[in-house]
Biopython code that builds the backbone (N, CA, C, O; Angstrom):
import numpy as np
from Bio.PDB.StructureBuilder import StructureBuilder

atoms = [
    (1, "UNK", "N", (0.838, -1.162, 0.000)),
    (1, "UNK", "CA", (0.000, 0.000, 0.000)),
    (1, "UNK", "C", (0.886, 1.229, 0.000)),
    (1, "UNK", "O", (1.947, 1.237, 0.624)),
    (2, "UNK", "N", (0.464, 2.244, -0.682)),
    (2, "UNK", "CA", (1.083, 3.371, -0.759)),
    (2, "UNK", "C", (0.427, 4.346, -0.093)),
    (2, "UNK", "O", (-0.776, 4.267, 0.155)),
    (3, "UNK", "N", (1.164, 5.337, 0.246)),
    (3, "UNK", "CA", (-0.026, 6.618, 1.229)),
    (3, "UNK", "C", (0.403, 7.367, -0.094)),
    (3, "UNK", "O", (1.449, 7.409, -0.742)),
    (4, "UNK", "N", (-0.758, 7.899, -0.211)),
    (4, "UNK", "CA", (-0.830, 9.036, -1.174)),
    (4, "UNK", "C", (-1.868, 9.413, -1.602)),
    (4, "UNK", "O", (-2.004, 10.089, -2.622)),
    (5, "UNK", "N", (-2.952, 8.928, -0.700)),
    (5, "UNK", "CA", (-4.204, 10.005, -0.893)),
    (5, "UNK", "C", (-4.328, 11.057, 1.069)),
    (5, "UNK", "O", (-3.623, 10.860, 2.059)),
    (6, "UNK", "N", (-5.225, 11.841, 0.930)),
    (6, "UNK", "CA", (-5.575, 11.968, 2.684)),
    (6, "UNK", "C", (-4.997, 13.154, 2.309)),
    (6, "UNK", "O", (-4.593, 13.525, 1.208)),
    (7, "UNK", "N", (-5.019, 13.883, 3.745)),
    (7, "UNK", "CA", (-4.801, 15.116, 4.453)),
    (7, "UNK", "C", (-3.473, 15.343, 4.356)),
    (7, "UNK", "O", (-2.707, 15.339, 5.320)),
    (8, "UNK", "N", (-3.103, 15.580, 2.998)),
    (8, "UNK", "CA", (-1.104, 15.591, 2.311)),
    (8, "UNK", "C", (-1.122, 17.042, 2.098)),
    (8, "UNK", "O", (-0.018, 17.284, 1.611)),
    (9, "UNK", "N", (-2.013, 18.528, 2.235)),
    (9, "UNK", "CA", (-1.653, 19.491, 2.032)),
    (9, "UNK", "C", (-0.217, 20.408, 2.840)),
    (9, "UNK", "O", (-0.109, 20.781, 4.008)),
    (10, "UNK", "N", (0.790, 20.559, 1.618)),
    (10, "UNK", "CA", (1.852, 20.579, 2.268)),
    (10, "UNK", "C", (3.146, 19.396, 2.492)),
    (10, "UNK", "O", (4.376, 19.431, 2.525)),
    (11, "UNK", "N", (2.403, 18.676, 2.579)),
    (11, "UNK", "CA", (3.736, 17.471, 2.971)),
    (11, "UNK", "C", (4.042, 17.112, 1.529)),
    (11, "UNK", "O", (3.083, 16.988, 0.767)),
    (12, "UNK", "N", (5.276, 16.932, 1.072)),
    (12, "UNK", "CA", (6.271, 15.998, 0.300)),
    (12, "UNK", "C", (6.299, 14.330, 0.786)),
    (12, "UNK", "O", (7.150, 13.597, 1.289)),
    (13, "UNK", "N", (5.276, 14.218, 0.466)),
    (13, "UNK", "CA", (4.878, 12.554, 0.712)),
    (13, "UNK", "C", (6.218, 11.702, 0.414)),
    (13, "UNK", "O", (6.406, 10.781, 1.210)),
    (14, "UNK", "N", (7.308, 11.887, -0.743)),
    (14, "UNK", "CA", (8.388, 11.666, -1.005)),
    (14, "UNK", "C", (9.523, 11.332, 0.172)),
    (14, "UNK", "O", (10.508, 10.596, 0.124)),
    (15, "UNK", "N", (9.170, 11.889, 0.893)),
    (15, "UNK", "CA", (10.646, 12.237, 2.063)),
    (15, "UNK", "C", (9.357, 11.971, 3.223)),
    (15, "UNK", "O", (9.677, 11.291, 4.197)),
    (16, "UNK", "N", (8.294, 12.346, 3.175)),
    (16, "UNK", "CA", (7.643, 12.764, 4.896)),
    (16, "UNK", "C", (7.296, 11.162, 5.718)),
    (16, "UNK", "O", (7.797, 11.223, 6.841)),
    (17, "UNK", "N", (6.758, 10.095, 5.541)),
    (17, "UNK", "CA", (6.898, 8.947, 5.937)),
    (17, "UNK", "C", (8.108, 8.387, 6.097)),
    (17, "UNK", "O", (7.996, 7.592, 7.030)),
    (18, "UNK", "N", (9.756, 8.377, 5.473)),
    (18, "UNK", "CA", (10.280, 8.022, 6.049)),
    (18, "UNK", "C", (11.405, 8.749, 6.955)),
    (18, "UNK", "O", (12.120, 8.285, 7.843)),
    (19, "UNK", "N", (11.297, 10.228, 6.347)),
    (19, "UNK", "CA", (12.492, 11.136, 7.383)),
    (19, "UNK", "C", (11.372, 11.439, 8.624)),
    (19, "UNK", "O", (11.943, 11.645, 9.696)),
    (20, "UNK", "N", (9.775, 11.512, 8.697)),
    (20, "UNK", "CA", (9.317, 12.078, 9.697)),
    (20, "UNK", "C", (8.960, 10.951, 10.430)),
    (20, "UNK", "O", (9.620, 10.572, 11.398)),
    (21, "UNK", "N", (7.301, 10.027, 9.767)),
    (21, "UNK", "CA", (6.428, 9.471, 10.320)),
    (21, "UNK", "C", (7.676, 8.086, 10.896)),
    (21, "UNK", "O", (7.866, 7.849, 12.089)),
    (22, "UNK", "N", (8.338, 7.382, 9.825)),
    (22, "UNK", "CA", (9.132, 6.337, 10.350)),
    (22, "UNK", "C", (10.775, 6.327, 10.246)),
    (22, "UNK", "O", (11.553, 5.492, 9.787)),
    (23, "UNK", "N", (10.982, 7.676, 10.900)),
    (23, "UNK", "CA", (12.160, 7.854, 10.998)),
    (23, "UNK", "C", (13.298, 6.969, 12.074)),
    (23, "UNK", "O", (14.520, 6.898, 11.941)),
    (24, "UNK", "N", (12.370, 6.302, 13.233)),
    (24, "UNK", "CA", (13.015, 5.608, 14.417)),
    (24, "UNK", "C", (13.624, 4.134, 14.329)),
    (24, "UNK", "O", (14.392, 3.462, 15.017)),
    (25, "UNK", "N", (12.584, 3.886, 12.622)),
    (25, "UNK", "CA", (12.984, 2.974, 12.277)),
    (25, "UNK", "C", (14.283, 1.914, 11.959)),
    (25, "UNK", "O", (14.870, 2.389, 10.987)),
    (26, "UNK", "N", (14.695, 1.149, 12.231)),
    (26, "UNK", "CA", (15.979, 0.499, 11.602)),
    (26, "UNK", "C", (16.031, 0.289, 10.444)),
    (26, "UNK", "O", (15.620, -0.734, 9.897)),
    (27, "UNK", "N", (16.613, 1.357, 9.841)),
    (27, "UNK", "CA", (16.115, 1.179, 7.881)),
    (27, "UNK", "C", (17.710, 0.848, 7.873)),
    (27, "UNK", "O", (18.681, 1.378, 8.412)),
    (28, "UNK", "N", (17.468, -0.681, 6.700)),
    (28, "UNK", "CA", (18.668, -1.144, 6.234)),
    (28, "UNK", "C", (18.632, -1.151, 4.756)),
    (28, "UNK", "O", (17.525, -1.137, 4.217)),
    (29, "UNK", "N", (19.667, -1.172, 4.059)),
    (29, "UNK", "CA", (19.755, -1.505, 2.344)),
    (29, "UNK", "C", (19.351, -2.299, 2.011)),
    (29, "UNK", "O", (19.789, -3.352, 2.475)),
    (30, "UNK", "N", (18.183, -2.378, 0.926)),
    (30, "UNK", "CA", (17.625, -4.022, 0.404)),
    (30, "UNK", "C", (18.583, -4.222, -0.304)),
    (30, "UNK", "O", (18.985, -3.467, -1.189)),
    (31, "UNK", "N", (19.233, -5.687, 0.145)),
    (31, "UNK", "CA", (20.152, -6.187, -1.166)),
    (31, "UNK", "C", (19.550, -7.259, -1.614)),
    (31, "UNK", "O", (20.308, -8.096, -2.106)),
    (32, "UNK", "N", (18.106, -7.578, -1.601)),
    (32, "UNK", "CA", (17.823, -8.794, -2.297)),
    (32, "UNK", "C", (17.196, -8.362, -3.144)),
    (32, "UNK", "O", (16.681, -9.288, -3.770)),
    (33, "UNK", "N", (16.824, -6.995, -3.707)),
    (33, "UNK", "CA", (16.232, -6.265, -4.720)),
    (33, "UNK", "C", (16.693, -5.967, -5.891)),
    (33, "UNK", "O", (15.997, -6.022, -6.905)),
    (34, "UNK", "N", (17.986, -5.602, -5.872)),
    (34, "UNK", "CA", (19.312, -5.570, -7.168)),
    (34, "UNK", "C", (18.949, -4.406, -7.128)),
    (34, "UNK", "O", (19.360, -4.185, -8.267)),
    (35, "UNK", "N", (18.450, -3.249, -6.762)),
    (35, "UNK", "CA", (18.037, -2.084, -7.174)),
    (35, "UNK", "C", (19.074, -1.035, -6.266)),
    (35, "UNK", "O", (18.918, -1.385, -5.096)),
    (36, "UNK", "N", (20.007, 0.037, -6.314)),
    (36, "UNK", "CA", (20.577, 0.735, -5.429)),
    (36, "UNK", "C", (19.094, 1.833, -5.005)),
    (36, "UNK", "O", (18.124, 2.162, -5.688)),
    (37, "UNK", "N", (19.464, 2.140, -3.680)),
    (37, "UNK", "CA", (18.831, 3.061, -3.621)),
    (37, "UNK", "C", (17.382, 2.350, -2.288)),
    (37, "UNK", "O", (16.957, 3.143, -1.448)),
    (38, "UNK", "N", (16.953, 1.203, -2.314)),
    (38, "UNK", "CA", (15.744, 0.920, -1.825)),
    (38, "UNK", "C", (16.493, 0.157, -0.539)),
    (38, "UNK", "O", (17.494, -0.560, -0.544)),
    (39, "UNK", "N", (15.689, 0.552, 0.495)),
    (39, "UNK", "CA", (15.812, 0.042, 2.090)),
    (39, "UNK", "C", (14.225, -0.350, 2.528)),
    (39, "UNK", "O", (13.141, -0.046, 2.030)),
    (40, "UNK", "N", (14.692, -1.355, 3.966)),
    (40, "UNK", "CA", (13.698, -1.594, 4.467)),
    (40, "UNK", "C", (13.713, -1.475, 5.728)),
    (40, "UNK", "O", (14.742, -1.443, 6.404)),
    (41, "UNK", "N", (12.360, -1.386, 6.231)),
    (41, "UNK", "CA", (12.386, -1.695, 7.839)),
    (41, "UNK", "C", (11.195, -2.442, 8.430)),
    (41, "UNK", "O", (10.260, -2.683, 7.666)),
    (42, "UNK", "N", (11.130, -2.786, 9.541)),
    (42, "UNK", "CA", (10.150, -3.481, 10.200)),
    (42, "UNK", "C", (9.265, -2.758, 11.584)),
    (42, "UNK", "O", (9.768, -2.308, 12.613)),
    (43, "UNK", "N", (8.115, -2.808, 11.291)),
    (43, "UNK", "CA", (7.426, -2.135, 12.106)),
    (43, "UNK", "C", (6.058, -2.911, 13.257)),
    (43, "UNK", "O", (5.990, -4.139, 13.301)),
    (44, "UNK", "N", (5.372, -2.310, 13.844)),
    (44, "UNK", "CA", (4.396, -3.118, 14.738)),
    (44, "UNK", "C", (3.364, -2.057, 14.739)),
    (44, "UNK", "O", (3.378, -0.973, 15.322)),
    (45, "UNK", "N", (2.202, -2.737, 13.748)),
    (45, "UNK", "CA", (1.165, -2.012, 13.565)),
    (45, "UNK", "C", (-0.097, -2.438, 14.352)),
    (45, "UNK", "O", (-0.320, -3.648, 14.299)),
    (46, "UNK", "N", (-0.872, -1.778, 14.992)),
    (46, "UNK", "CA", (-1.967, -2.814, 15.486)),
    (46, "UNK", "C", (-3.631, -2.307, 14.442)),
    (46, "UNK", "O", (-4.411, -1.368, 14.603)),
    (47, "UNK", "N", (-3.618, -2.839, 13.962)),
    (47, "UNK", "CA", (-4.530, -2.930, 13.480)),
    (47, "UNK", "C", (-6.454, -3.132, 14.163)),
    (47, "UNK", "O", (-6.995, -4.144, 14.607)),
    (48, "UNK", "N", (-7.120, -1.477, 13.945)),
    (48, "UNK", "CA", (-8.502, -1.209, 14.476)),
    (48, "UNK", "C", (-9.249, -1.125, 13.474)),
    (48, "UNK", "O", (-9.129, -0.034, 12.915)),
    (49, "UNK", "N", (-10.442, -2.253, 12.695)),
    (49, "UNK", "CA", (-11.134, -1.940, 11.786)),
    (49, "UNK", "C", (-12.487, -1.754, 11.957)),
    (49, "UNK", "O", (-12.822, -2.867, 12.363)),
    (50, "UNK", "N", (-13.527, -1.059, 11.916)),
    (50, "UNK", "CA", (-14.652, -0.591, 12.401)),
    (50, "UNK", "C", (-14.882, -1.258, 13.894)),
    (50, "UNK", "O", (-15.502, -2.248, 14.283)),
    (51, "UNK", "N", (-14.266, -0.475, 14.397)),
    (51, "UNK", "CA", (-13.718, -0.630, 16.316)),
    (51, "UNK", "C", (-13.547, -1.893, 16.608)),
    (51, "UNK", "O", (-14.157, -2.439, 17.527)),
    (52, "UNK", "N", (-12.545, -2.593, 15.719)),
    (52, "UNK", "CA", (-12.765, -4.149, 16.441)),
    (52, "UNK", "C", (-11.222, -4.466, 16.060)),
    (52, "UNK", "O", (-10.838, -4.623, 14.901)),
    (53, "UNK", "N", (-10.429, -4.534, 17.158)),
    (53, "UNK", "CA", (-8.932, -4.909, 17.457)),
    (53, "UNK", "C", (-8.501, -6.417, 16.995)),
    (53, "UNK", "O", (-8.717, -7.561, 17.394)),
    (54, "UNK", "N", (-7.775, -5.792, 15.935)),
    (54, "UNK", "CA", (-7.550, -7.063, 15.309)),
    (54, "UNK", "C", (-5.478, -7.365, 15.970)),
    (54, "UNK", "O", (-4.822, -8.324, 15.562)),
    (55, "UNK", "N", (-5.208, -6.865, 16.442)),
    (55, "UNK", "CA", (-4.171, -7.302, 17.260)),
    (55, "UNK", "C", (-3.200, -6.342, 16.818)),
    (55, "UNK", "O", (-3.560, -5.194, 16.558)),
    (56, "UNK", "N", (-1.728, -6.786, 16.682)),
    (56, "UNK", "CA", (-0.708, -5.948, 16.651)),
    (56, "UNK", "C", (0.055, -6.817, 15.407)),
    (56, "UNK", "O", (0.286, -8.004, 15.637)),
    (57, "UNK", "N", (0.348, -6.397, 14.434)),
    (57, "UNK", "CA", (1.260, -7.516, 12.954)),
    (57, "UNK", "C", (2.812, -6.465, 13.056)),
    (57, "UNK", "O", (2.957, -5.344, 13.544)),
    (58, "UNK", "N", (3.804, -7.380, 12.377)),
    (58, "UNK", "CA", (4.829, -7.122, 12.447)),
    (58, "UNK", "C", (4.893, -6.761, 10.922)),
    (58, "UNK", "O", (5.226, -7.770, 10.301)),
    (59, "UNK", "N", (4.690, -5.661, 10.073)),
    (59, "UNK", "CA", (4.610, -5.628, 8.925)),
    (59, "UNK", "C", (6.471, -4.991, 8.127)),
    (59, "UNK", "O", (7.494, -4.643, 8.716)),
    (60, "UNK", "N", (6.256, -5.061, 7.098)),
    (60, "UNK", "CA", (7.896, -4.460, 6.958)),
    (60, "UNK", "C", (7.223, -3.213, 5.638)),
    (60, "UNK", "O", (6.349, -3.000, 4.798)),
    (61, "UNK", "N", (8.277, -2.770, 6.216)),
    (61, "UNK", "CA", (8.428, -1.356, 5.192)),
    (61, "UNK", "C", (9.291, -0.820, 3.840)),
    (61, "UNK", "O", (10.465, -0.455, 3.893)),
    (62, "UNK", "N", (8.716, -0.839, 2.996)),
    (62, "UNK", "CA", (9.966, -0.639, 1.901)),
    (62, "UNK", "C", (9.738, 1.389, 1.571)),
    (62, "UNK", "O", (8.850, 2.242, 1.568)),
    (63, "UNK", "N", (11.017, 1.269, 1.375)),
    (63, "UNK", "CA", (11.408, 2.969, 0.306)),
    (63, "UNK", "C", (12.235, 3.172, -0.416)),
    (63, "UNK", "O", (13.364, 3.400, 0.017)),
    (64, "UNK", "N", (11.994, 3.164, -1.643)),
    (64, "UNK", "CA", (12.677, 3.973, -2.787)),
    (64, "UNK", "C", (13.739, 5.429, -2.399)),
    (64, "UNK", "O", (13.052, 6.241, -1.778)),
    (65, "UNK", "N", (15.184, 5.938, -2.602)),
    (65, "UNK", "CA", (15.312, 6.899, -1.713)),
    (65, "UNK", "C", (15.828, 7.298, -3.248)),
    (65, "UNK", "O", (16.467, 8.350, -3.274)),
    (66, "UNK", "N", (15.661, 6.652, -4.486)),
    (66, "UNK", "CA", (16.533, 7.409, -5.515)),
    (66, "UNK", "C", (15.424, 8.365, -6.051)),
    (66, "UNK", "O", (14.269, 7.983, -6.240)),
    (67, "UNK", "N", (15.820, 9.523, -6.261)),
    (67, "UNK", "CA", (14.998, 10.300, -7.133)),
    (67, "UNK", "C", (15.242, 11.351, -8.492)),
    (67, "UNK", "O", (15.260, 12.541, -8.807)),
    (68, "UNK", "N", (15.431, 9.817, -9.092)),
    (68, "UNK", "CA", (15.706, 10.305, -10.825)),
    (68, "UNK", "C", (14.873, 9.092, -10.937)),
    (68, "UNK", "O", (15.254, 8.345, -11.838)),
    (69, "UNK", "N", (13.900, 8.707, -10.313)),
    (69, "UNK", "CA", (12.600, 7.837, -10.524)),
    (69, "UNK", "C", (11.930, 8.423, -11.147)),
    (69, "UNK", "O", (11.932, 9.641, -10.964)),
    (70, "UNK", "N", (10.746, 7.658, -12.515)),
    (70, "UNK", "CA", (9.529, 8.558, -12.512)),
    (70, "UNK", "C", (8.324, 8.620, -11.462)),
    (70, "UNK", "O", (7.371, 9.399, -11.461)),
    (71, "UNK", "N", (8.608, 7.647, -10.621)),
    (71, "UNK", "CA", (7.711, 7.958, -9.528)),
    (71, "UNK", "C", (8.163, 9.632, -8.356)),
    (71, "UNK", "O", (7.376, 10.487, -7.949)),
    (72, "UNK", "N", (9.408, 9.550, -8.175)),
    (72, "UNK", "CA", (10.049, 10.698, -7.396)),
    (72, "UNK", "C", (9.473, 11.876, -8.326)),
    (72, "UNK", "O", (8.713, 12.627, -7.714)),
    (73, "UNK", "N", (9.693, 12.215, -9.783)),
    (73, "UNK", "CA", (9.538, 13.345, -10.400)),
    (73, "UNK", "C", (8.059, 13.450, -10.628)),
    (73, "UNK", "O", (7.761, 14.635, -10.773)),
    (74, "UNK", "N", (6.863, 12.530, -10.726)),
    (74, "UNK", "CA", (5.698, 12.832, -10.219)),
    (74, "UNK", "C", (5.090, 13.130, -8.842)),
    (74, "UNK", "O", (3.876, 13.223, -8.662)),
    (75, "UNK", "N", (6.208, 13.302, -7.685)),
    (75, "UNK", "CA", (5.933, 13.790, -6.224)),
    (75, "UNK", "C", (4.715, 12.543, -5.812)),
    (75, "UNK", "O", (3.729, 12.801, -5.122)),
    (76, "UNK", "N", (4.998, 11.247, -6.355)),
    (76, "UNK", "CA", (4.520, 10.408, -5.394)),
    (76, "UNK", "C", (5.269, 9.548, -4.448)),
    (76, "UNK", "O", (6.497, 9.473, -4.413)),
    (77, "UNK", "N", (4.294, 8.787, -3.542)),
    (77, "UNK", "CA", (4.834, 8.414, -2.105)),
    (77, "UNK", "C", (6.078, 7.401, -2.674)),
    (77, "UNK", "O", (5.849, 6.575, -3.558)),
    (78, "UNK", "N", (7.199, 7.538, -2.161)),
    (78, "UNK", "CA", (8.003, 5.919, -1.916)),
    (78, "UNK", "C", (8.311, 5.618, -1.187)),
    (78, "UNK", "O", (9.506, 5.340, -1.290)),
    (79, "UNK", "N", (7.574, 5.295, 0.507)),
    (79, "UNK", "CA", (7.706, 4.685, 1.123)),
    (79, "UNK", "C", (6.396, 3.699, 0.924)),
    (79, "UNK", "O", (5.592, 4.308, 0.218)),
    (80, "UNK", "N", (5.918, 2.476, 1.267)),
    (80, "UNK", "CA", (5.176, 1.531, 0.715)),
    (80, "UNK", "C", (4.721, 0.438, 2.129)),
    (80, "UNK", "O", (5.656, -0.065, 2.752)),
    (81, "UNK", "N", (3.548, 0.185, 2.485)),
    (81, "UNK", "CA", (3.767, -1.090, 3.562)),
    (81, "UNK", "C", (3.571, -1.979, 2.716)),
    (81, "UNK", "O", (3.165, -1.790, 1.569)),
    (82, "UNK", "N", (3.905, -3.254, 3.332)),
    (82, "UNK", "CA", (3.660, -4.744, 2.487)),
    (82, "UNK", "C", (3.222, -5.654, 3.992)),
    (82, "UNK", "O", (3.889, -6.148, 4.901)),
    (83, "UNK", "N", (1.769, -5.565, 3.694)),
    (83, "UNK", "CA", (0.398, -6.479, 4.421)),
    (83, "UNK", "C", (1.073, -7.805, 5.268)),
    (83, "UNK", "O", (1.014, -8.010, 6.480)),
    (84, "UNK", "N", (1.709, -8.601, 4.254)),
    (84, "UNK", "CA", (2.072, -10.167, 4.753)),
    (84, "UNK", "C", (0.891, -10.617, 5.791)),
    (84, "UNK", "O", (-0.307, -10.505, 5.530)),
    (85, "UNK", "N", (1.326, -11.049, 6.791)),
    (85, "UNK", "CA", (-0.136, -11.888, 7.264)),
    (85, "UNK", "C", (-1.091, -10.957, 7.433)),
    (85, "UNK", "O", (-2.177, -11.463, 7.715)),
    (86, "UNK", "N", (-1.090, -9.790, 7.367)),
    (86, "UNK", "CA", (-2.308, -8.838, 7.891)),
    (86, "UNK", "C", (-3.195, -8.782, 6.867)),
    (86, "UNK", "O", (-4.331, -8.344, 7.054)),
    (87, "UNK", "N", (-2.696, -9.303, 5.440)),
    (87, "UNK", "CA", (-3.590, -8.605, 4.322)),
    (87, "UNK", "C", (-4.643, -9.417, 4.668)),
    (87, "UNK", "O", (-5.492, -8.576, 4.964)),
    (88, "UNK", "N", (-5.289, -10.782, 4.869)),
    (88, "UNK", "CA", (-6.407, -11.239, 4.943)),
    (88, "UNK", "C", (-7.326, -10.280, 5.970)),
    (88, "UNK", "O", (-8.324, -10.752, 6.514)),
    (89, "UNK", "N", (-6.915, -8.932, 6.180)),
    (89, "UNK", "CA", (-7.601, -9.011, 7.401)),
    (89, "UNK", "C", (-7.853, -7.451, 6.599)),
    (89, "UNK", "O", (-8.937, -6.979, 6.943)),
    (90, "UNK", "N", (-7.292, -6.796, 5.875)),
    (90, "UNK", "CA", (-7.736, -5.445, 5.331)),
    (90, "UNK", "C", (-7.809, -5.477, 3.844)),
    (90, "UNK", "O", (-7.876, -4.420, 3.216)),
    (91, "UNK", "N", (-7.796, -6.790, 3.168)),
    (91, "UNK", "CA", (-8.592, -7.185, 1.369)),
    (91, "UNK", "C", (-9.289, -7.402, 1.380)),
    (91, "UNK", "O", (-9.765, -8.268, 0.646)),
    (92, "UNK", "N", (-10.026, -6.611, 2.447)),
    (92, "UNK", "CA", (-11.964, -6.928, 1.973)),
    (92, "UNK", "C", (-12.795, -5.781, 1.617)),
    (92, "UNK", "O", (-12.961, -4.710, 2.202)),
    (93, "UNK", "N", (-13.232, -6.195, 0.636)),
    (93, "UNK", "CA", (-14.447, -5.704, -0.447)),
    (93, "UNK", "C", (-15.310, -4.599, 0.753)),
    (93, "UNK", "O", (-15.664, -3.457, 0.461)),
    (94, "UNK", "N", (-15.467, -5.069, 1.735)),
    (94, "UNK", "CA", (-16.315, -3.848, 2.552)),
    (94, "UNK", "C", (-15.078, -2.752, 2.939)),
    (94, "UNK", "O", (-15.552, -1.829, 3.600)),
    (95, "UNK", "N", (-14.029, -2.645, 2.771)),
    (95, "UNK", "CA", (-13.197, -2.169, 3.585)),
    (95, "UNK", "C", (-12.878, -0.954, 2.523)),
    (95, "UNK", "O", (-12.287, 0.014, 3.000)),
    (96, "UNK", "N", (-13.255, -0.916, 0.969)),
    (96, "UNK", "CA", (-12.942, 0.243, 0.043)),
    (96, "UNK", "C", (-13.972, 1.120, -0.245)),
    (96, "UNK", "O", (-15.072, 0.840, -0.722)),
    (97, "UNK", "N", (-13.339, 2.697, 0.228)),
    (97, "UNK", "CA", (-14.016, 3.941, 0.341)),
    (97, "UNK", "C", (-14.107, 4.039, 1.356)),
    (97, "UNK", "O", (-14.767, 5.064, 1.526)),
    (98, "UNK", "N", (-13.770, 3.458, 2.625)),
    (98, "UNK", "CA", (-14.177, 4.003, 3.931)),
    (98, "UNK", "C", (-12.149, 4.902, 4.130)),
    (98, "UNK", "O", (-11.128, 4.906, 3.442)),
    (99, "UNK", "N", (-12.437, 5.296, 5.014)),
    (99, "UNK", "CA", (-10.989, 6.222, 5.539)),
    (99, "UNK", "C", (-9.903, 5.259, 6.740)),
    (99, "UNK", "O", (-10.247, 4.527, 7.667)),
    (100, "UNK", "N", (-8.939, 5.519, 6.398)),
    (100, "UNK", "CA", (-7.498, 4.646, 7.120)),
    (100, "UNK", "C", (-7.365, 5.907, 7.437)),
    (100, "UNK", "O", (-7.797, 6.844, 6.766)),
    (101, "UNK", "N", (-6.561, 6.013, 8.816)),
    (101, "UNK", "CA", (-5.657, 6.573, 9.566)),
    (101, "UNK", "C", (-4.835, 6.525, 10.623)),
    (101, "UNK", "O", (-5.170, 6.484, 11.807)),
    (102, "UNK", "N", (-3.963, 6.529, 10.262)),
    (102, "UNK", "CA", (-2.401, 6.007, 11.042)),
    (102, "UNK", "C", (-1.839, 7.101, 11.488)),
    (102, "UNK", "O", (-1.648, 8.163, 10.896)),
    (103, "UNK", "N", (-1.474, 6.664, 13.011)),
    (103, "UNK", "CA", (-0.845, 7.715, 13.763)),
    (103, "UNK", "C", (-0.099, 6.528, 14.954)),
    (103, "UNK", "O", (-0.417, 5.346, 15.091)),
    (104, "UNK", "N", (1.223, 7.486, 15.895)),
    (104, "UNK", "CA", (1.649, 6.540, 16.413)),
    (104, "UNK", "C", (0.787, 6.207, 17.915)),
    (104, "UNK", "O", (0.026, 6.933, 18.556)),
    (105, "UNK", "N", (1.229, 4.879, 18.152)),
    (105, "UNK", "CA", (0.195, 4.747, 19.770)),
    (105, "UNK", "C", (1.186, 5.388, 20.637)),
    (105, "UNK", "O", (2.415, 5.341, 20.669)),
    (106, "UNK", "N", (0.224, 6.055, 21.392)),
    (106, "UNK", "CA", (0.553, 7.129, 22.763)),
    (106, "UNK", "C", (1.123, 5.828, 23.849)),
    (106, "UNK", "O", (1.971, 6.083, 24.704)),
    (107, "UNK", "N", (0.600, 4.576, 23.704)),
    (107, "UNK", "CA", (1.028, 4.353, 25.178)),
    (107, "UNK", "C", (1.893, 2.969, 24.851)),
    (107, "UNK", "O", (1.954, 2.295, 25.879)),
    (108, "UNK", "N", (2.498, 2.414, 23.870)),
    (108, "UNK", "CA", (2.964, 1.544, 23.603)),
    (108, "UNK", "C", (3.998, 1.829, 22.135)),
    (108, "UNK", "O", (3.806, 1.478, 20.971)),
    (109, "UNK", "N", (5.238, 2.675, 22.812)),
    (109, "UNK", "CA", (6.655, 3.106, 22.042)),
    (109, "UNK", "C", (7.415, 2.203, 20.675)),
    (109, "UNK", "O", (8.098, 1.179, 20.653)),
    (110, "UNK", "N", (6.947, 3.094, 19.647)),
    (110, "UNK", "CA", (7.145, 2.290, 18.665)),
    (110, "UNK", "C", (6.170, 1.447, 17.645)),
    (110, "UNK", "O", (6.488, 1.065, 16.519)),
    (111, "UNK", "N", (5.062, 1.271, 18.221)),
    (111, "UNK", "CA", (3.988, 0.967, 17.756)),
    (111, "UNK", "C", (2.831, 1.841, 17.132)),
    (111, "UNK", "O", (2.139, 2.663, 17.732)),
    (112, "UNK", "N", (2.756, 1.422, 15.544)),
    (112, "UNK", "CA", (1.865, 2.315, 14.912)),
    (112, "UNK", "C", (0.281, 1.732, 14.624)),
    (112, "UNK", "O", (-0.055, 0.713, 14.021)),
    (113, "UNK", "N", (-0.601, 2.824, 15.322)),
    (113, "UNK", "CA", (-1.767, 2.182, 14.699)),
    (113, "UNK", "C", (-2.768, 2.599, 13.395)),
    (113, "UNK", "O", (-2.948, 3.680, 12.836)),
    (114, "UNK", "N", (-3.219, 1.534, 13.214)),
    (114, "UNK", "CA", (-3.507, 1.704, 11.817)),
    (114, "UNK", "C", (-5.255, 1.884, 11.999)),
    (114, "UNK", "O", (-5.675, 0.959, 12.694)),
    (115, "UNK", "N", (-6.277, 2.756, 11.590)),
    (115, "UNK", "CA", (-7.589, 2.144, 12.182)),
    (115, "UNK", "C", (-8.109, 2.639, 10.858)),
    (115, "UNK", "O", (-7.478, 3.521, 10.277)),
    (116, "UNK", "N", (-9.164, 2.163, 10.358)),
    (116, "UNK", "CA", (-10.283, 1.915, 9.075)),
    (116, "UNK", "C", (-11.718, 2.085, 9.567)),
    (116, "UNK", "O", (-12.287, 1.071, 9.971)),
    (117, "UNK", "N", (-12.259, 3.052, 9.578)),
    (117, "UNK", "CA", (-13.453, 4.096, 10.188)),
    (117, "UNK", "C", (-14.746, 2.995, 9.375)),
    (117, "UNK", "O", (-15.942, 3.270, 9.476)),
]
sb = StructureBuilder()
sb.init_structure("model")
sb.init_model(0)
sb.init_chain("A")
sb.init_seg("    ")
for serial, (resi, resn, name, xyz) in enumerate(atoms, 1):
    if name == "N":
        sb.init_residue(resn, " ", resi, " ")
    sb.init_atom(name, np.array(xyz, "f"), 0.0, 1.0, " ", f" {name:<3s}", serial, name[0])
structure = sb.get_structure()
């Protein structure tokens, strides 16, 4: 999933997810990609979908940091999550057009939650 719709007035979606939102992260060089330029990291999302706690997933994070991309020169996002076990739980058909919003949890350091209104 890419962020790149929502409440972006102002932000450089390009740089703002991984120098701001997941900056604490342990971002390392993907070398199983062949690509220079792309890192990853691992995060702990807990996942809230119409108020019902679906637990906490260990999801990983990829970003693009080269920008002589045509994605970089169209000012879209390259930072990216990748679902792994969580996707059965947010690829559902009721779950498109409603609103995601991710912010970090106040009481458990390091942990981002993800909730679907």
């Amino acid at each position: 999933m890419l962020f790149k719709k929502g409440a972006m007035e102002g932000i450089d979606q390009r740089h703002y997810f991984r120098d701001q939102v997941f900056n604490e992260l342990d971002w390392r060089l993907d070398t199983t990609s062949g690509t220079l330029g792309k890192e990853q990291a691992e995060a702990q999302f807990q996942l809230v979908i119409r108020d019902i706690n679906y637990g906490i997933h260990d999801l990983r994070l990829s970003h693009d940091s080269r920008t002589d991309t045509r994605t970089y020169e169209q000012r879209n996002s390259m930072t990216r999550v990748h679902w792994g076990s969580a996707k059965p739980i947010i690829a559902r058909e009721d779950l498109l057009g409603r609103t995601l919003t991710m912010y970090r949890n106040e009481l458990y350091h390091g942990v981002f939650v993800i909730e679907i209104d």
